[in-house]
C-alpha positions as CSV (number, residue, x, y, z in Angstrom):
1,X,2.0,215.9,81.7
2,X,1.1,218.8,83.7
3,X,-1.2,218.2,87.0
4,X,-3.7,220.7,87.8
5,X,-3.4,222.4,91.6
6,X,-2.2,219.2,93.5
7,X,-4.4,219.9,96.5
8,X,-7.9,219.6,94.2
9,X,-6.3,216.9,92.9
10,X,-5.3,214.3,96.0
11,X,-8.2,215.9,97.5
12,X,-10.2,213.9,95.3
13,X,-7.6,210.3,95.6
14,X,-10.6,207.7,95.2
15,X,-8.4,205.1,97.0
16,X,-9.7,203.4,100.1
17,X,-6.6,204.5,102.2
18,X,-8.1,208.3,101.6
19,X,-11.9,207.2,100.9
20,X,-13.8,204.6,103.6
21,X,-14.9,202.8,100.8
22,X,-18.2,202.0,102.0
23,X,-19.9,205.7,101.7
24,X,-17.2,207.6,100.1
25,X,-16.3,209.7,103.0
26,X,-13.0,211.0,103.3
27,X,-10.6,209.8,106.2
28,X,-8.7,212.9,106.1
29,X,-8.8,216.5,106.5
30,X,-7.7,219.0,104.1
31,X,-4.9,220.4,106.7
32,X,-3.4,216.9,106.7
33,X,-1.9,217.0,103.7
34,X,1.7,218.7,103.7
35,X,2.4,222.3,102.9
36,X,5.0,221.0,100.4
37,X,2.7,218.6,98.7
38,X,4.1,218.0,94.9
39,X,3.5,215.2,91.8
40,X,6.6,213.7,91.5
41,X,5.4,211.6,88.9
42,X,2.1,211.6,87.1
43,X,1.5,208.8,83.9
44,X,-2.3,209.5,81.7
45,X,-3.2,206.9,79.8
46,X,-6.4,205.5,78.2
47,X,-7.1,204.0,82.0
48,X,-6.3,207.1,83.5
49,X,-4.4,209.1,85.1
50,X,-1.3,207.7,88.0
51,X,0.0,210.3,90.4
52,X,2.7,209.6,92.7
53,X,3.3,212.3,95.1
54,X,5.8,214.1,97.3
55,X,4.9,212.3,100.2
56,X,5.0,208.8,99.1
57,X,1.1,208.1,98.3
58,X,0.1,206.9,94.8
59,X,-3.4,207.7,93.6
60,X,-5.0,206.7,90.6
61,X,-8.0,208.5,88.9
62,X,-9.6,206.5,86.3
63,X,-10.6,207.8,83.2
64,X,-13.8,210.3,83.3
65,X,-13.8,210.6,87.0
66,X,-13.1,214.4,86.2
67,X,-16.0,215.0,84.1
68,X,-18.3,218.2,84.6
69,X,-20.9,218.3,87.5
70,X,-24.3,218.0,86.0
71,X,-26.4,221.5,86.6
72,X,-28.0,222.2,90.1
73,X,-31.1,219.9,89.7
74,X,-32.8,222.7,91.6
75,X,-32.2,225.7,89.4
76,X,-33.9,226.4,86.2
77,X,-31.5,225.0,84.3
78,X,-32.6,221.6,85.4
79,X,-35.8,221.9,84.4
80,X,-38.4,221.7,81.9
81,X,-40.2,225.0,81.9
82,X,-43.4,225.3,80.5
83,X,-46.6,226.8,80.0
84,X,-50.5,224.9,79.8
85,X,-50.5,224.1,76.6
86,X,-47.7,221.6,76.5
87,X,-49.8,219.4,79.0
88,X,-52.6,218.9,75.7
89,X,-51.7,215.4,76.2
90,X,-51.7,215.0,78.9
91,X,-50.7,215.5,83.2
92,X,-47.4,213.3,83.8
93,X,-49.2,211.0,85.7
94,X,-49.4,207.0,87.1
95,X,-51.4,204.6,88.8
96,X,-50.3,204.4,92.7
97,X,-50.5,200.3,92.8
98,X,-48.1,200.7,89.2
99,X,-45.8,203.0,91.2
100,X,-45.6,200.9,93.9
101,X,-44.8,197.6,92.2
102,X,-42.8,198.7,89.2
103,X,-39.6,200.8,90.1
104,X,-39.5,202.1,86.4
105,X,-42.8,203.7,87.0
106,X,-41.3,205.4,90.3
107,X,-38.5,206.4,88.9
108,X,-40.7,208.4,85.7
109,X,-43.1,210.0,88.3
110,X,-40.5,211.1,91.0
111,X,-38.8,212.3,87.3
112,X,-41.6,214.5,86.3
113,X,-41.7,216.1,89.6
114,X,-37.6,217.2,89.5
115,X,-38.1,217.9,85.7
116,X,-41.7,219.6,85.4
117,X,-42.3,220.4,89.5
118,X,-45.2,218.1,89.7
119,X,-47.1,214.7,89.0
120,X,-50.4,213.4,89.5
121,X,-50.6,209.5,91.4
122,X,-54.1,208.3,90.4
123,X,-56.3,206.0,92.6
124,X,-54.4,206.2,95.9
125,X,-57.1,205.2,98.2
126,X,-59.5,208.2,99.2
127,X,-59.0,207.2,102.7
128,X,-57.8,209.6,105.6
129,X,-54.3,209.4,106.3
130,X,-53.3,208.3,102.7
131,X,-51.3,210.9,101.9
132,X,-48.8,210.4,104.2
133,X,-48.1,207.2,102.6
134,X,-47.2,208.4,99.6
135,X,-44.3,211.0,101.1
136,X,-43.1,208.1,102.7
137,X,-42.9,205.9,99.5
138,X,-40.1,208.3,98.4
139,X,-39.0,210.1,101.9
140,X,-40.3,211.7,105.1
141,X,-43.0,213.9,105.9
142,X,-42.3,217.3,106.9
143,X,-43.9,218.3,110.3
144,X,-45.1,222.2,110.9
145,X,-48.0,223.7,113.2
146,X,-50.5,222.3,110.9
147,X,-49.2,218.7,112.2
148,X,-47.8,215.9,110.2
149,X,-51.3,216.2,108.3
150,X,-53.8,219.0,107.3
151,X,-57.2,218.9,106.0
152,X,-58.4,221.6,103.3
153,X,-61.7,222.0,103.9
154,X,-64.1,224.6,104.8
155,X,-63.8,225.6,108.1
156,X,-66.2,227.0,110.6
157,X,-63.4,229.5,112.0
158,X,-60.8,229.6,109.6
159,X,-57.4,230.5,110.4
160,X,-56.0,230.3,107.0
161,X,-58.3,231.3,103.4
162,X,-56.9,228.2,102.4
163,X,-60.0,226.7,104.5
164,X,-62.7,228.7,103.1
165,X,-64.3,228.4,99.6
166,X,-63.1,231.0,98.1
167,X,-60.8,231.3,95.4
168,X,-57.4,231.4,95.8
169,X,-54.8,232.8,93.6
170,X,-51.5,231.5,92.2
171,X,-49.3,231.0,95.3
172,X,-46.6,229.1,97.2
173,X,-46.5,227.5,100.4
174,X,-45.5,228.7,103.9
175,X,-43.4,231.4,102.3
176,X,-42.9,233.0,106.3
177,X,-40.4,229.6,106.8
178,X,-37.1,229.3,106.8
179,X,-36.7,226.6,105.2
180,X,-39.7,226.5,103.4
181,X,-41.0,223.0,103.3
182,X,-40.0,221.9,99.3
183,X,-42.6,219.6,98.5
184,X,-46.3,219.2,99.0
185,X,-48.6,216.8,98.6
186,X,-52.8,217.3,98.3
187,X,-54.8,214.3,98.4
188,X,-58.2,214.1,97.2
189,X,-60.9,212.4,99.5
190,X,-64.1,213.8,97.9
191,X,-64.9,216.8,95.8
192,X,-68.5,217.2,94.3
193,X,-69.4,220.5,94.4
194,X,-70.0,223.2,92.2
195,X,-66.2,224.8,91.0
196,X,-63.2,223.4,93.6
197,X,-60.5,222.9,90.6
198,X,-56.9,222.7,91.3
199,X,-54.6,225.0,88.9
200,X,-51.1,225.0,88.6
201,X,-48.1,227.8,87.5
202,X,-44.8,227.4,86.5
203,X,-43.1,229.8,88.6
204,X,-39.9,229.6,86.9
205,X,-41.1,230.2,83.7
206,X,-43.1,233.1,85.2
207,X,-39.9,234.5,86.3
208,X,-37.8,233.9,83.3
209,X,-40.7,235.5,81.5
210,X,-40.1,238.6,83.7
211,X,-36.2,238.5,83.1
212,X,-37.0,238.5,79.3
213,X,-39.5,241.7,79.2
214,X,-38.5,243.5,82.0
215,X,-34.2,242.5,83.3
216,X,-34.2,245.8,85.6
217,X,-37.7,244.1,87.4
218,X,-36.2,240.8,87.1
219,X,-32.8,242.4,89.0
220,X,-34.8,244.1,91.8
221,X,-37.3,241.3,93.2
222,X,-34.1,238.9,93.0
223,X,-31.6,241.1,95.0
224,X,-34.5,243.1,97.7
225,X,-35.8,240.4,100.7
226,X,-39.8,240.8,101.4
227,X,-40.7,240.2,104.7
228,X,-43.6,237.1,104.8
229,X,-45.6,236.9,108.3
230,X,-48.0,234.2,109.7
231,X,-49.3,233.9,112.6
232,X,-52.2,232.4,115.1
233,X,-53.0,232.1,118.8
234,X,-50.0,229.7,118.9
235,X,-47.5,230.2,115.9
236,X,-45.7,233.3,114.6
237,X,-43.4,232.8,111.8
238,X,-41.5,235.0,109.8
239,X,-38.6,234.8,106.9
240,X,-37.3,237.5,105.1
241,X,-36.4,236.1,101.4
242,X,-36.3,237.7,97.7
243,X,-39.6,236.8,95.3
244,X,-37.1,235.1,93.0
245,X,-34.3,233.4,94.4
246,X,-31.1,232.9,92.7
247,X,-28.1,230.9,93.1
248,X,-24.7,231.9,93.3
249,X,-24.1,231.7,89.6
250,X,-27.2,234.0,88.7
251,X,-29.5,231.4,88.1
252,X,-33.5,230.9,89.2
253,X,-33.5,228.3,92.0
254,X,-36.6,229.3,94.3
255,X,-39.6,231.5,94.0
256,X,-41.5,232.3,96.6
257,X,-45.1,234.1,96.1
258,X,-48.2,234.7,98.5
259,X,-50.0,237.8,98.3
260,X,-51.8,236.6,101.7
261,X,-48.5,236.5,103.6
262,X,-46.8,239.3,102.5
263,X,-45.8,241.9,105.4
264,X,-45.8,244.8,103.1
265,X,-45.9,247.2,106.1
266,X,-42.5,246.2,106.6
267,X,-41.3,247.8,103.2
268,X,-41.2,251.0,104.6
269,X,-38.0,251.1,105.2
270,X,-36.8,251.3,101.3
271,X,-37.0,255.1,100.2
272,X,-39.9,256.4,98.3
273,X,-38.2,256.0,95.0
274,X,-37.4,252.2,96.0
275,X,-40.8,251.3,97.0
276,X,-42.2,253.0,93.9
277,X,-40.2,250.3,91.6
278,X,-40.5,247.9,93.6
279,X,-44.4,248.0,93.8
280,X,-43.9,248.1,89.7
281,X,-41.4,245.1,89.4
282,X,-43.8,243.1,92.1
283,X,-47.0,243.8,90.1
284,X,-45.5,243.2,87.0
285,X,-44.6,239.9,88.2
286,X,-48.0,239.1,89.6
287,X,-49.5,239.8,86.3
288,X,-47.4,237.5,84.5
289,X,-48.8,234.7,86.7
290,X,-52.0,235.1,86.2
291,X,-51.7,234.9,82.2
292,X,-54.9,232.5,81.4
293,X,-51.6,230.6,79.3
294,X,-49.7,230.1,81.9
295,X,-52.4,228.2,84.3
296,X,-52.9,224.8,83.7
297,X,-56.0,223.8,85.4
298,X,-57.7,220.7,86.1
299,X,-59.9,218.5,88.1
300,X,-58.7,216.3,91.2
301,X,-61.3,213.5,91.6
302,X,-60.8,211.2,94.7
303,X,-58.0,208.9,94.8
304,X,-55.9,211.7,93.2
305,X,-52.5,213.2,94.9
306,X,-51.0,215.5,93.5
307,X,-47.1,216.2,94.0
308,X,-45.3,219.2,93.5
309,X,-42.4,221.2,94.1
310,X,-43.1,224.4,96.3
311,X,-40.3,226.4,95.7
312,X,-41.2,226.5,92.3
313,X,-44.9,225.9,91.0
314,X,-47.3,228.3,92.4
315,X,-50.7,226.4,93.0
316,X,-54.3,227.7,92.8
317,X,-58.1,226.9,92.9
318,X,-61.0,228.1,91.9
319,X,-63.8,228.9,94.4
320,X,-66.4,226.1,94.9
321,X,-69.8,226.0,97.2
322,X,-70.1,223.9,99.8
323,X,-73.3,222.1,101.7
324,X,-73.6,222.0,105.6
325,X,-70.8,220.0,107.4
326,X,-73.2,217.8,109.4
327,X,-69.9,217.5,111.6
328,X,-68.1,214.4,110.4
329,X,-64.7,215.8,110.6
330,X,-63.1,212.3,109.0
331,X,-64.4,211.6,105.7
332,X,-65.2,214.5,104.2
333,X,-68.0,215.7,105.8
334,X,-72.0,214.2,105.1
335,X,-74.1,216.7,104.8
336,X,-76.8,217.8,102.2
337,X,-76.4,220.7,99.8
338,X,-74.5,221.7,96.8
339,X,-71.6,219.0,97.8
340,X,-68.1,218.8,99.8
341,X,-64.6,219.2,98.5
342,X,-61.8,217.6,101.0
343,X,-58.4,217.0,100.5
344,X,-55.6,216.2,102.8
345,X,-52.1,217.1,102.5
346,X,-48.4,217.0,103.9
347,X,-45.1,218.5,103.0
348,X,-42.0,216.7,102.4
349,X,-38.4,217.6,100.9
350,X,-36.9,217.7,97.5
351,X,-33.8,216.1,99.1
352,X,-35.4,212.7,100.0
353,X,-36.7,212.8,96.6
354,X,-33.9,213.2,94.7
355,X,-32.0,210.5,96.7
356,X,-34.8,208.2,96.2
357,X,-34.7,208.6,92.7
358,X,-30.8,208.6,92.3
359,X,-30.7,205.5,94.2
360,X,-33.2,203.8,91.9
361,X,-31.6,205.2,89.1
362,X,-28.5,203.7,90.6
363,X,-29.9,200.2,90.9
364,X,-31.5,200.5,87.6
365,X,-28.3,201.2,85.7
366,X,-26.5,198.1,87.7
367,X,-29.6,195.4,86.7
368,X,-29.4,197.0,83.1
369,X,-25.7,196.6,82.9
370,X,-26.1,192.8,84.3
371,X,-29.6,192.6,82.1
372,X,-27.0,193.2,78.9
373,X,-24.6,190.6,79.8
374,X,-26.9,188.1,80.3
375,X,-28.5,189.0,76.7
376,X,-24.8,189.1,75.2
377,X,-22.0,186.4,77.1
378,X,-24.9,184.6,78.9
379,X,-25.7,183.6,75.3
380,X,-22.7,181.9,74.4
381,X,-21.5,178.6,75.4
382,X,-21.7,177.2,79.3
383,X,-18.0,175.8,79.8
384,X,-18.7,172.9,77.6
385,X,-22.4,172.7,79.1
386,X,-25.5,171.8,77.2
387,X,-27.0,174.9,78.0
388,X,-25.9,178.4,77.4
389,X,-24.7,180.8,80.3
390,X,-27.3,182.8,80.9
391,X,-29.7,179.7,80.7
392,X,-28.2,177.8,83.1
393,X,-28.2,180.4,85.7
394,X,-31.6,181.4,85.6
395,X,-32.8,177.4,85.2
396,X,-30.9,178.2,88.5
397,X,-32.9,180.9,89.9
398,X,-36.4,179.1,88.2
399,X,-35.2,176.4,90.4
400,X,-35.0,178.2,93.9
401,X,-38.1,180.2,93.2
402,X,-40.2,177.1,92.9
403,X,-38.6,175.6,95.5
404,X,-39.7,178.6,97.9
405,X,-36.5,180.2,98.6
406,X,-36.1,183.2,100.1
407,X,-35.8,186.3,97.4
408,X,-32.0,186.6,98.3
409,X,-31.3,182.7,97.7
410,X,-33.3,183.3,94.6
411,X,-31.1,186.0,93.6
412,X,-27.8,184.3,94.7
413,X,-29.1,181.2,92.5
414,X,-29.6,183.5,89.3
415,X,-26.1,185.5,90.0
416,X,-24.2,182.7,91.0
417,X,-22.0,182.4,88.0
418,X,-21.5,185.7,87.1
419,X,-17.8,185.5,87.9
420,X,-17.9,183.5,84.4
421,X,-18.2,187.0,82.7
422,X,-15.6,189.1,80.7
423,X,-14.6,186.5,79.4
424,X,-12.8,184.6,82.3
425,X,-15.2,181.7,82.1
426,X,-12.4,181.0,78.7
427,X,-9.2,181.0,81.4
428,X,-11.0,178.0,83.4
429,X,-11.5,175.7,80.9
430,X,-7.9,177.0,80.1
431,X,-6.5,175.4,83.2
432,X,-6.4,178.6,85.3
433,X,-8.9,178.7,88.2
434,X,-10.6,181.9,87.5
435,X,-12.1,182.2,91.3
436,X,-15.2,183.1,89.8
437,X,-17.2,182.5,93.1
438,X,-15.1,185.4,94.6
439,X,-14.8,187.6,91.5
440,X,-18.8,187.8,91.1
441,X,-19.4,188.5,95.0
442,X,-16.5,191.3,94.9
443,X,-18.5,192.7,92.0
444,X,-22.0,192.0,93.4
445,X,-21.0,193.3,96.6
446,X,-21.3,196.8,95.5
447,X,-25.0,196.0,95.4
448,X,-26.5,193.0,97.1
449,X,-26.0,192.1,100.9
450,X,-23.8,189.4,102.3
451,X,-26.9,187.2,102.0
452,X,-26.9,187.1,98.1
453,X,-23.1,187.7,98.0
454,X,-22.4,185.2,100.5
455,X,-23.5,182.3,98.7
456,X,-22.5,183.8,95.6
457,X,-18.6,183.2,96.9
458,X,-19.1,179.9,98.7
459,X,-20.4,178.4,95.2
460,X,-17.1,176.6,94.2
461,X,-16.4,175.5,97.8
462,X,-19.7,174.0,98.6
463,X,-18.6,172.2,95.1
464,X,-15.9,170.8,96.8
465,X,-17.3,170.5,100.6
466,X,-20.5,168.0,99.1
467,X,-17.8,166.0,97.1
468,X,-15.7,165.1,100.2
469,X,-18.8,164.9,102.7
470,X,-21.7,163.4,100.8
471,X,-21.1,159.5,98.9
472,X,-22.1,159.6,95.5
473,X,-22.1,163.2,94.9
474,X,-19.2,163.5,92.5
475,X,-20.3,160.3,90.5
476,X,-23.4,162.8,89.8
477,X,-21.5,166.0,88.2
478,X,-21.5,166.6,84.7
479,X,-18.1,166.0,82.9
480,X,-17.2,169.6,82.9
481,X,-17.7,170.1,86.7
482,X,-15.6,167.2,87.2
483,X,-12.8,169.2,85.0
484,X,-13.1,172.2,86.3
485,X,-13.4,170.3,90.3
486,X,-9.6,169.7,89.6
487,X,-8.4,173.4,88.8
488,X,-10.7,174.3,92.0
489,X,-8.8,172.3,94.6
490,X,-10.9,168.9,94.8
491,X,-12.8,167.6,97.7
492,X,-11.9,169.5,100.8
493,X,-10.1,167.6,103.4
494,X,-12.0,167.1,106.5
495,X,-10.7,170.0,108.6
496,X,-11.5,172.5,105.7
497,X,-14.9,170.6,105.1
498,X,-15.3,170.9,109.1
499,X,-14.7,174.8,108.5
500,X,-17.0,174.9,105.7
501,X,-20.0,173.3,107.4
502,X,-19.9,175.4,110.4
503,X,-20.3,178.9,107.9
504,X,-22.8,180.7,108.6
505,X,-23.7,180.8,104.8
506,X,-22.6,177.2,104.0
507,X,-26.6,175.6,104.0
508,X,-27.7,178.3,101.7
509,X,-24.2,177.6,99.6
510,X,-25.5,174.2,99.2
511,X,-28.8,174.8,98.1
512,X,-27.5,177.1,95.3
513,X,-25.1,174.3,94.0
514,X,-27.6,171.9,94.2
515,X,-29.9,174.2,92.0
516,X,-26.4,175.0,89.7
517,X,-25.9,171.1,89.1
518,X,-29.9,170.6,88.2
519,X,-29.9,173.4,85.7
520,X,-28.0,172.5,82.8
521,X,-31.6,171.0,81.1
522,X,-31.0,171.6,77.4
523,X,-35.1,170.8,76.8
524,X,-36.1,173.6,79.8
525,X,-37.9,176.4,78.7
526,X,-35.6,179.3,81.1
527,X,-37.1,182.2,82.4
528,X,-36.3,186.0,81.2
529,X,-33.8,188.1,83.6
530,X,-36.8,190.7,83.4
531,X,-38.7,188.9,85.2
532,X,-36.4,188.8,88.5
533,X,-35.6,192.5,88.1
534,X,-38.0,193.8,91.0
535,X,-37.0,191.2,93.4
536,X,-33.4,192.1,92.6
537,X,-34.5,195.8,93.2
538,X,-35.7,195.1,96.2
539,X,-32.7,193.5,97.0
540,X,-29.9,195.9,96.2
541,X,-28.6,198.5,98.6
């Protein structure tokens, strides 16, 4: 067969003598390889593809590992983009104690925010400080000259209109950064005044609107940088960045609007002819934002944060009235009047986000792919056992959860014979030791730490270490243990039991084989793997 350019290609050898194989990384650089470097011999086949090259390496790519790189999740075409009326039923929204217990409902909120720019986390406690909290539940809080936390409120002396209560228009955040922060978070702690509600725009959609009615406006906000300004007795910030930012490949990946931080002084340098369609093309724009259609509006009541993506949704309020602070600067303010509106907010990164999610994403697909061979092997026979498979290991795991075990003995109970799987469970009763204590840590590894995994190997010897050391013992194993005790070796000899007892893992081994040899009850009602999928979460790396 023909092989494509041969650097891509051993560029991208998955082995572990060119990838550590703990992170991916590669151990070489690209000037390593020799200027000569040729396939001498490449084989495809329904596994993949075996190249042996020039200089004596062999790499083999298995099958699909070439496959097309999904789109840039931050570029529109990523995204869901969308006007108000496709939120009729509904915000993408969940309770903050759900979110936190139930990874499924972490993974659908953090979801909505790469898909749709935002979500809505209802009754997060309307305490100060809160908010920080919830960037931390899926990454790090971004730090600027407002601190690690702001307060929106009115203020006696504002700096910023933001603290005032006047209405504010369809914007983005911090615009005058470079990078501008790409998530933020608002936090509701009290709002009962008159007016005060939160309104939201799809900035992309704004923009692809613009590219549909007007391409030559489109074309000049994209290619000319505006020049944004902030500044205050201590701070002075400015970035110089197009309204609508593209990627390489032409597509919308950032928008960036404030009216309030635009330096159009600085403009004066494009001739008269430039600044007369630019003023068109930015107006234009503007007035596509502020189509009533476009806004989705509603009503944060305390306990609700709100998270969404700042390079793309442009966020708005309408203007409420305000009593008299009293001056409690903590809570919201007490006084009298028409009422107090507070939130508190933070910025964080679309980065941390997205690796939060992959990772659970990650997990998720491992349980699921574990979840479905329990459900399909786990329910055939156990090696001649009573019990099937899967109910035998997670009598196992019933057992070491009522026994108080730690979550990762737990785990190693319910995983311990895993190994069985693919259908090698068949070769031991065969006569061929099938190692499956090794073969299910290798493959859990991936996963779990040395603390589930550990266990999870030692299962088979702690078999044989209890027959040799403790009287009795093998008078007390079911006749298929006994069988199988044969193929594994038999009871270690007292210099390999010696070895065995002084392992680090070898007390937890024994539990779990303990718990193994109990659970083969035909007449016990077994639990369901879903209900040890959050401590396996919780778990996994």
């Amino acid at each position: 067969m023909s092989v494509p350019n041969p650097y891509w290609l051993r560029d991208n050898c998955p082995c572990t003598e060119c990838r550590d194989p703990r992170g991916g990384q590669k151990r070489f650089q690209i000037g390593d390889l020799p200027d000569d470097l040729a396939a001498v011999e490449a084989v495809e086949d329904a596994a993949g593809l075996a190249v042996r090259w020039s200089d004596g390496h062999r790499s083999h790519y298995p099958a699909g590992w070439d496959a097309p790189a999904a789109p840039d999740e931050r570029t529109e075409h990523a995204k869901r983009l969308w006007q108000a009326a496709d939120f009729a039923r509904g915000l993408p929204e969940a309770d903050w104690a759900a979110y936190l217990a139930d990874p499924e409902e972490r993974i659908a909120v953090l979801s909505a925010v790469r898909r749709s720019g935002f979500a809505l986390l209802r009754g997060v406690p309307a305490e100060p400080g809160r908010v920080l909290e919830v960037a931390r539940s899926f990454g790090y809080v971004r730090e600027t000259n407002y601190g690690e936390l702001f307060d929106v409120r009115v203020e006696p002396d504002p700096a910023n209109l933001a603290f005032t209560g006047l209405a504010i228009a369809p914007h983005t955040d911090n615009p005058y950064r470079d990078p501008v922060p790409t998530l933020q978070l608002l936090h509701c702690l009290r709002n009962d005044c008159p007016g005060g509600d939160s309104g939201l725009v799809d900035g992309f959609r704004a923009a692809d609107l613009l590219r549909a009615e007007d391409p030559a406006a489109f074309a000049l906000l994209a290619r000319t940088p505006v020049p944004f300004r902030y500044r205050d007795r201590g701070t002075e910030l400015t970035a110089e960045k197009p309204l609508i930012g593209l990627d390489p490949r032409g597509a919308i990946r950032e928008v960036r609007f404030n009216n309030r931080s635009t330096d159009t002084a600085a403009l004066r340098a494009l001739s008269p002819a430039g600044l007369d369609a630019f003023y068109a093309a930015y107006r234009r724009f503007a007035a596509i934002t502020l189509r009533p259609e476009l806004r989705l509006d509603f009503r944060l009541a305390p306990g609700d944060c709100l998270l969404f993506d700042n390079t793309r949704l442009l966020h708005a309020r309408t203007a409420f009235e305000t009593g008299e602070d009293t001056g409690d600067r903590t809570g919201g303010g007490t006084g009298e009047g028409s009422g107090h509106r507070h939130l508190q907010g933070c910025y964080a990164d679309l980065d941390a986000l997205s690796s939060t999610l992959a990772v659970l994403r990650r997990r998720t697909a491992a349980l699921d792919e574990l979840e479905a061979l329990f459900e399909g092997e786990g329910a055939g026979e156990y090696l001649g056992e009573a019990v099937t498979l899967a109910a035998h290991m997670l009598q196992a795991a019933a057992l070491a959860r009522a026994a108080g075990a730690p979550p990762a003995l737990v785990a190693a109970a319910l995983l311990h014979d895993t190994g069985h799987f693919r259908g090698s469970g068949r070769e031991l009763m065969a006569g061929t030791d099938n190692r499956h204590g090794a073969v299910a840590a290798a493959r859990l590894a991936r996963h779990f730490p040395p603390a589930v995994t550990e266990p999870v190997r030692l299962h088979v010897d702690a078999k044989r270490y209890l027959c040799a050391a403790e009287p009795g013992y093998l008078d007390r194993l079911s006749p298929a243990s006994v069988h199988t005790l044969a193929l594994q070796g038999g009871p270690m000899p007292p210099a390999e039991a010696a070895a065995f007892a002084a392992h680090p893992f070898s007390a937890d081994a024994v539990a779990v084989r303990r718990w193994d040899e109990a659970a083969k009850d035909p007449a016990a009602q077994a639990p369901s793997f879903a209900e040890f999928r959050p401590l396996l979460l919780e778990l996994m790396r």
